[in-house]
N, C-alpha and C positions, 0 to 999 in steps of 0.2 A: 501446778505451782503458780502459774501468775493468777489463774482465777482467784487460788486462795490469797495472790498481795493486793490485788485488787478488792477482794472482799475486806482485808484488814484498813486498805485503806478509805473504802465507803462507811465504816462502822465507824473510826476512829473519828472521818471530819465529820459525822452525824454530832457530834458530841460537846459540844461548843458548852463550856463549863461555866460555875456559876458565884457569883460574889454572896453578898448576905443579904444584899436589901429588893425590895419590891422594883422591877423596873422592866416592861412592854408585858414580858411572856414568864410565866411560874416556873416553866421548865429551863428556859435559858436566860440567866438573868448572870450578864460580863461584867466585868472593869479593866481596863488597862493594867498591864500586869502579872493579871494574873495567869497560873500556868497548871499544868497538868500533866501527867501518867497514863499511857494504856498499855497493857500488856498483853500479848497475843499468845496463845499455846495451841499448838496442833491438836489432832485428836485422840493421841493417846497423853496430854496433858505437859508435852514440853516445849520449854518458850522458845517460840519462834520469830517474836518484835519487839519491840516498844515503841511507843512514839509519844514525844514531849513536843506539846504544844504548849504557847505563850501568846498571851492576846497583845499586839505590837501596837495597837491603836484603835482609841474608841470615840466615837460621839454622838451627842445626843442629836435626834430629829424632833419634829413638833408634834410626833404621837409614835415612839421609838427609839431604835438607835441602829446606828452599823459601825463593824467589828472587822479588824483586819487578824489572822491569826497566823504565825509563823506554825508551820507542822515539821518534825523533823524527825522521820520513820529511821530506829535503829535494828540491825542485825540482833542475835543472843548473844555474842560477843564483846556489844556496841561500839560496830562498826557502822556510821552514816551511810546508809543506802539511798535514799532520797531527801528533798528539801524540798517545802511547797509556803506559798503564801496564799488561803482560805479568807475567803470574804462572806460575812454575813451582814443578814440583816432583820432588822426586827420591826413592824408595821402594823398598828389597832393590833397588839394583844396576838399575830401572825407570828413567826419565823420563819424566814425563807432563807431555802438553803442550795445553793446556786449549783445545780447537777455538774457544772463547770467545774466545781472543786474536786469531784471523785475523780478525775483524770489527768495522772501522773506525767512527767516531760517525758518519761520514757514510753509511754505509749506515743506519747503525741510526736516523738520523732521520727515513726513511718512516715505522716505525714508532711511533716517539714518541707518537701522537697518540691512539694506541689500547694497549688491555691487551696486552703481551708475553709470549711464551711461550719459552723458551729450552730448548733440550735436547742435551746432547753426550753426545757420548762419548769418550776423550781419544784423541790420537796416542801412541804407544808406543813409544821407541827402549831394547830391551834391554841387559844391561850390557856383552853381548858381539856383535860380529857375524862372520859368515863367508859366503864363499862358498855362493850356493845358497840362503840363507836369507827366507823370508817372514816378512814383518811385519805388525801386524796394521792393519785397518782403521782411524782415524779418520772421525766425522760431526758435523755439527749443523744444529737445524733451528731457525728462528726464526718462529713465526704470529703473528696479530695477531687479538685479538678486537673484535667491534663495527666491523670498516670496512665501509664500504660497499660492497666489493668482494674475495673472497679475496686474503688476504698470506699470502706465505708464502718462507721461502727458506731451500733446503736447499744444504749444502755436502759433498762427501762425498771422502776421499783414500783411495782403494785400489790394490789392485794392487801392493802395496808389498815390492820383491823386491832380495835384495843379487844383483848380480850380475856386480861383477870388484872387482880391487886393483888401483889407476892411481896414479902421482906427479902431482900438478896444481900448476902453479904461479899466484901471484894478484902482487899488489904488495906481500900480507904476508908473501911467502916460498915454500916451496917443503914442499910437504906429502906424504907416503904414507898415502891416501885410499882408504875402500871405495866405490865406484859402486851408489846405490839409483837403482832406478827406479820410479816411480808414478804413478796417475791420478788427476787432480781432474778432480769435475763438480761446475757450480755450478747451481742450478734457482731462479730468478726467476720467483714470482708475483706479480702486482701485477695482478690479475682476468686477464689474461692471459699461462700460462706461457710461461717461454723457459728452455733448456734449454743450456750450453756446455760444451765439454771440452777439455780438454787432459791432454798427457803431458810429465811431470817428472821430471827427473834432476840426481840431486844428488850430491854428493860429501863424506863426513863423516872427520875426521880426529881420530885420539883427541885430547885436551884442546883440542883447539879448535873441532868441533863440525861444523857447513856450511863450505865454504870459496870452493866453487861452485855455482850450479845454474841450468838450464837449463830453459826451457820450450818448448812444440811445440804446433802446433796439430792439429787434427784429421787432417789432410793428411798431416801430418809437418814442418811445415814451420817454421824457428826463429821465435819470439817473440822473446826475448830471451833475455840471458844478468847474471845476480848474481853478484860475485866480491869475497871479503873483501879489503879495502883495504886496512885498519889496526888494529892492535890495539894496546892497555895493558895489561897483566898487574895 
């Protein structure tokens, strides 16, 4: 169960949604304001989240821009489970997506209690994509000095390859999408490691960003499935 809220919520801040006009990157092009839909359904197809993000604040740099983004992951009921505030940024035609954002205060209050070490490295989606194309790694690792027992938890998305053009359709329409596919491993220590994986496939469409994606277990076998709901320009 938390691999899979954790999965929703890596998918979901991948997804940084999109205005109308031309501006750093094709894929994620913001404004202030504007807001969004994700819907989560397990793997026999019932909803399991939503989450409504709103861009809180935007501005321009002298070849880009960075974006502040309220994220607020609801129950099927919508009941608020968490609150996050997402930071992007956009650089020569880059997106970088700060591996800092996939990690919820609820995980982060193991460590609380002890000195924090954080270290990333960002996710990368370039200005253009094609067929054939690799992308580069995303990581980050979080330790904890002075516990009683090693902390530590590593997150890591690779394997990240474009690998077709598909029309996909969601409840916000109907999109012409490149097909990435990648691996997340998550490694939990807490004195004793443990070590999870999965394979994820997403679907990214110029100005509006993720539209779907999909995760797998080890096996091959569906987790679930995130599909954009609704959008406001």
């Amino acid at each position: 169960m938390l691999m899979k809220r954790i999965w929703c919520l890596i998918v979901i801040t991948l997804a940084v949604h999109a205005a109308t006009n031309a501006q750093c990157n094709e894929y994620y092009v913001i404004q202030e304001g504007s807001e969004w839909e994700y819907s989560t359904y397990n793997a026999k197809g019932k909803l399991g989240a939503k989450n409504l993000q709103k861009v809180t604040d935007y501005s321009k740099t002298s070849d880009g821009f960075e974006a502040n983004v309220n994220s607020t992951l609801f129950d099927e009921k919508g009941k608020e489970l968490t609150k996050a505030d997402l930071h992007f940024k956009c650089e020569g035609g880059t997106m970088y997506m700060d591996m800092r954002n996939f990690v919820s205060e609820e995980q982060l209050k193991a460590f609380s209690s002890y000195e924090m070490k954080m270290e990333s490295k960002n996710l990368e989606i370039p200005a253009k994509l094609s067929i054939g194309q690799s992308l580069g790694d995303g990581n980050m690792t979080i330790t904890a000095s002075g516990a009683p027992f090693p902390m530590k938890m590593t997150m890591t998305i690779s394997d990240r390859k474009v690998v077709a053009k598909e029309s996909v359709s969601t409840p916000a329409g109907s999109f012409d999408c490149f097909k990435i596919t990648s691996n997340m491993t998550m490694e939990n220590q807490m004195g004793v490691k443990m070590t999870s994986q999965m394979a994820v496939v997403e679907w990214i469409a110029p100005k509006v960003g993720i539209v779907r994606s999909e995760s797998y277990n080890k096996n091959g076998k569906l987790n679930g499935h995130t599909v954009l709901s609704r959008r406001t320009n």
